[in-house]
N, C-alpha and C positions, 0 to 999 in steps of 0.2 A: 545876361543879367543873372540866369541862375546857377554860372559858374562863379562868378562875383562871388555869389551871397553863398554858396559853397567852400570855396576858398576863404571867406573872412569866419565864417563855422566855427570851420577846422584850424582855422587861423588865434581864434577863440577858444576853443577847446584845449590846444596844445600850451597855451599863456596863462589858464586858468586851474591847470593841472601842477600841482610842484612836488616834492620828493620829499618825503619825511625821511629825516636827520636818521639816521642809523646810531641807535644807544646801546647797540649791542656789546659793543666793546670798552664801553664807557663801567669802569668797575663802581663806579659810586654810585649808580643810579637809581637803587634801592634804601642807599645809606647817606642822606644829603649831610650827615653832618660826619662823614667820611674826613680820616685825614689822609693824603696820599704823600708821601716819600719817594724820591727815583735819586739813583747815580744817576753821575754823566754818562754813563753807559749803559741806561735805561734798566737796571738791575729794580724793580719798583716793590714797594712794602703800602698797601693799603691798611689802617686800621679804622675798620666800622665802631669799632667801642674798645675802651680803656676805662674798665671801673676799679678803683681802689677802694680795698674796706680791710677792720682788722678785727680778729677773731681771739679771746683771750684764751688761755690755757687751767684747768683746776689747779695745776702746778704755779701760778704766779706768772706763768710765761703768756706769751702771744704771738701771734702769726700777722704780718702784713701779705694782704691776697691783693694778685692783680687779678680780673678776669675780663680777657681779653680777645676779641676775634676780628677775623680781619681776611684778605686775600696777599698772593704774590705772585709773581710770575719766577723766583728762585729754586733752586734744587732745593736748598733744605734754609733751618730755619733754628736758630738759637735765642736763647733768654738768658739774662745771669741771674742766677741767685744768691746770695748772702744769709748766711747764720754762722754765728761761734767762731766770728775771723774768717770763715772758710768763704772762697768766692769760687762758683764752678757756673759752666756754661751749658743749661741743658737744652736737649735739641725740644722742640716746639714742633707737637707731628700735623699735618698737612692730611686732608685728605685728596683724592683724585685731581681734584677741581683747582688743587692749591690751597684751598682755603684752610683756616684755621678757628677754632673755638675752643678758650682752655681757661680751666681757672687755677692759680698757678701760685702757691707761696714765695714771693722773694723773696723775704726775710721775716726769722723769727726770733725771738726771745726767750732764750732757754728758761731764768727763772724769775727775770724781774723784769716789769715793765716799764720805759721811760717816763716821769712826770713831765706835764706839760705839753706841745706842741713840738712836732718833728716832721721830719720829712725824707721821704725814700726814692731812691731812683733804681731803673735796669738799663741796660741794655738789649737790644732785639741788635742780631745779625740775622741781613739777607746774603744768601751766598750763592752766586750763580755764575756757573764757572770760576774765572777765576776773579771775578770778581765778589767786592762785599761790598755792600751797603749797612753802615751804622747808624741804629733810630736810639737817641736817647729817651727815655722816657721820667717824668718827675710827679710824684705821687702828689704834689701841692699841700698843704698843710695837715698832720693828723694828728688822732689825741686818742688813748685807751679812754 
């Protein structure tokens, strides 16, 4: 009898025990309103935040800012910017961890600003080996 009730214990014991889910590896875990990105080649672009805002200039002109942060598991890490026709690809620095936090002008207006309602986009390249991954990104409505 008090192998029975030993056995059913431990039998008890081992069925009422379970395993917490391991979230370690889980990148959004801190950032539930995370957007995540992957190639088919698992090449992955996490963005925790995507703020647009725009800053004018005494000059007449203004700047469209993204500020942006996020993880990846890529070697390196590009944004496009635009101003005065000129379109360049600057690298976006990462620290140890991969991560990234920057606030970053896409695009500016040398001396006049649009009337009315516009809208901007970039690009982000993830680049890992020789793989890319491309995140578009669309600023959604803006106005000076």
């Amino acid at each position: 009898m008090r192998t029975a009730i030993l056995l059913m214990s431990l039998l008890f014991a081992f069925t009422a025990c379970s395993k917490d889910e391991d979230n370690s590896q889980d990148p959004t875990i801190d950032y539930p309103n995370s957007k995540v990105y992957t190639s088919t080649n698992g090449t992955m672009l996490v963005l925790h935040s995507a703020e647009w805002y725009l800053t004018k200039a005494s000059n007449g002109g203004g700047d469209v800012h993204l500020k942006i942060s996020g993880l990846t598991n890529g070697d390196r890490l590009t944004i496009q910017t635009h101003g005065d026709g000129l379109i360049s690809d600057d690298n976006l620095e990462m620290d140890t961890n991969k991560s990234f936090n920057k606030d970053i002008i896409i695009s500016f207006f040398a001396t006049s600003l649009p009337s009315g309602e516009f809208e901007k986009s970039t690009t982000i390249k993830v680049y890992r080996g020789s793989d890319v991954l491309t995140v578009d990104l669309k600023s959604g409505k803006l106005k000076f």
